[in-house]
C-alpha positions in Angstrom: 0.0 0.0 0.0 1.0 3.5 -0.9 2.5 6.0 1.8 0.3 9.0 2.5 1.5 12.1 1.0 2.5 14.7 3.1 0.3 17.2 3.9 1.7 19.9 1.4 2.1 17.4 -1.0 -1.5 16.9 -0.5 -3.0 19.7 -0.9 -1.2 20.1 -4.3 -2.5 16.9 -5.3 -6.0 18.4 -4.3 -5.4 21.4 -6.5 -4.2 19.3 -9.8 -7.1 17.1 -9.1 -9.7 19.9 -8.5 -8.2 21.8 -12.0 -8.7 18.2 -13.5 -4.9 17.0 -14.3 -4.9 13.5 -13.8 -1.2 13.9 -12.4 0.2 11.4 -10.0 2.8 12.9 -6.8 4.9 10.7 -5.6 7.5 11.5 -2.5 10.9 10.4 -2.6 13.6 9.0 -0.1 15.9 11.7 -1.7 15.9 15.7 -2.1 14.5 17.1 -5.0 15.5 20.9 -3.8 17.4 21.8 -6.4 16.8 20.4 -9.9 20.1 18.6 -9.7 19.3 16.5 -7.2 15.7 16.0 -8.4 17.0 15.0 -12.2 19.2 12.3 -10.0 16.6 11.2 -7.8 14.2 10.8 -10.6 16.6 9.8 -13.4 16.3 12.0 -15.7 18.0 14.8 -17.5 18.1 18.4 -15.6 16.7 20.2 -18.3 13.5 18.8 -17.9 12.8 19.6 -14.1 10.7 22.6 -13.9 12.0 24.9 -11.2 9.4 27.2 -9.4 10.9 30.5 -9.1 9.1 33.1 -7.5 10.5 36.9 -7.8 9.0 40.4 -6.4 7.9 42.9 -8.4 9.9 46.3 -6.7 7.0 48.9 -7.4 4.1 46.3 -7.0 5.4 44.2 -4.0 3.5 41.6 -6.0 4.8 37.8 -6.5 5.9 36.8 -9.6 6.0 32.9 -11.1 8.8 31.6 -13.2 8.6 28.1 -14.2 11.9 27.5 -16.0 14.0 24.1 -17.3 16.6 22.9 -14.8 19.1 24.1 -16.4 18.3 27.3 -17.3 19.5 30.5 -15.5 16.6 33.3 -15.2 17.5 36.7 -17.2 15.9 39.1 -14.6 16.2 42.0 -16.8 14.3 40.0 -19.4 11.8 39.1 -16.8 11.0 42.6 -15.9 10.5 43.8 -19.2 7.8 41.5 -19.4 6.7 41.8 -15.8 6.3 45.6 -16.5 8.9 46.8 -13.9 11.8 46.0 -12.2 12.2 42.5 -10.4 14.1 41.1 -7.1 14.4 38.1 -5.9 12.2 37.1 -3.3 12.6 36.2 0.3 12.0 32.7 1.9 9.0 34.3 4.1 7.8 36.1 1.0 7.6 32.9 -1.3 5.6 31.2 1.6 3.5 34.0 2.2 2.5 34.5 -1.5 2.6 30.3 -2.4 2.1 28.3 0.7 4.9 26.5 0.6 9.1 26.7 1.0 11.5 27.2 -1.5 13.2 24.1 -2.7 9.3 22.4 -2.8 7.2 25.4 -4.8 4.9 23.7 -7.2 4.0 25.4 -10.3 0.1 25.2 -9.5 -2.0 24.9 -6.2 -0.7 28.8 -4.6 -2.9 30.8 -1.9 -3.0 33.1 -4.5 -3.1 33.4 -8.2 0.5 34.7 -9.6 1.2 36.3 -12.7 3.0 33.0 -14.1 6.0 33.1 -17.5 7.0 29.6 -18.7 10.2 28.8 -20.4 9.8 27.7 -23.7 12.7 25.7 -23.5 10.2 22.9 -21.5 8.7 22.3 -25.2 11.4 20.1 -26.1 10.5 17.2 -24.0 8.1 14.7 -24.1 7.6 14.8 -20.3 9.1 17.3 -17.1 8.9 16.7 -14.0 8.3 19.3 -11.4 8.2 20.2 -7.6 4.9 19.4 -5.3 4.7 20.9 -2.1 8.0 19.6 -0.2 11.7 19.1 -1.6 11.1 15.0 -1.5 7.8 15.5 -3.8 7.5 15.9 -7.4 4.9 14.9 -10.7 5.5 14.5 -13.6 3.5 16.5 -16.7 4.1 17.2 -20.0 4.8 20.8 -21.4 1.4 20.9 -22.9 0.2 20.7 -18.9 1.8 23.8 -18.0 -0.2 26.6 -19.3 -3.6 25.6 -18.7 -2.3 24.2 -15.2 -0.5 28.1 -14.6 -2.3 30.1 -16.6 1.1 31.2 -17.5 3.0 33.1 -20.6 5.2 31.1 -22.7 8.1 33.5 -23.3 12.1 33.1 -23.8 13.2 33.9 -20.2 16.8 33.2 -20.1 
C-alpha cells in the first residue's frame, strides 16, 4: 500500500485534481531541492525539471512565477520587461507567504493566490518534465502541454 502524501504534497494533489490533471505525486527517499538533485533522484535529464521561481515585483510588491528548465538561469532583466517593472528576488518568508509553501518544494500550481505565471519555452522540447509538489522530496510528472492551462502562464524566452 502507498505511503500518504504529506500534507503539502496533498494539498497540491488536491489542486491538480480539482483543475482536472490526472497527475500522480509521488514523495521520494531523496531531495528534489534543487533540480540537480531532483534530475538524479528521478533519473532524468536536468533540463527537464521545472523549477518554481518566485521573484518580487519592486514597485508592485506583487509575486511573480517563473517556471523554468533545470538548467536554465533566469535573465531578470528579461523578466521585468515583461513583468512591466523591475524585479528582485524574493525572500523565503515572502515565497511562503505569497505560495504556501518553501522554497526548494514550490509547485508550479496549487498557490494561496493566483500569480502572474512566464513559462520557459525551453520545457517544449521534452516529451515529459517533472516538477516540484509541495515539499523538496515530492514531485509529478507533466508534460509541457500541462503547464499553461495548469498556470495560466506566458510562454516567453526567459533566459
Amino acid at each position: 500500500m502507498a505511503k500518504e502524501l504529506s500534507s503539502s504534497a496533498k494539498k497540491v494533489q488536491n489542486a491538480l485534481e480539482v483543475r482536472g490533471f490526472a497527475c500522480q505525486i509521488v514523495e521520494l527517499p531523496d531531495s528534489t531541492r534543487t533540480a540537480k538533485e531532483a534530475a538524479q533522484a528521478i533519473g532524468c535529464r536536468v533540463e527537464q525539471i521545472v523549477k518554481s521561481l518566485i521573484f518580487k515585483g519592486q514597485q508592485s510588491g506583487k509575486p511573480i512565477l517563473v517556471v523554468a528548465s533545470g538548467t536554465n538561469r533566469v535573465n531578470e532583466k528579461r523578466l521585468g520587461e515583461l513583468a512591466g517593472e523591475p524585479i528582485e528576488k524574493a525572500s523565503a518568508d515572502f515565497v511562503r507567504q505569497h505560495t504556501g509553501f518553501a522554497i526548494g518544494g514550490v509547485p508550479p500550481t496549487g498557490h494561496l493566490e493566483p500569480i502572474e505565471t512566464f513559462i520557459d519555452e525551453d520545457l517544449f522540447q521534452y516529451e515529459e518534465i517533472w516538477a516540484a509538489a509541495g515539499t523538496p522530496f515530492a514531485v509529478f510528472r507533466l508534460t509541457p502541454a500541462d503547464l499553461q492551462p495548469m498556470t495560466g502562464g506566458e510562454v516567453v524566452t526567459i533566459k
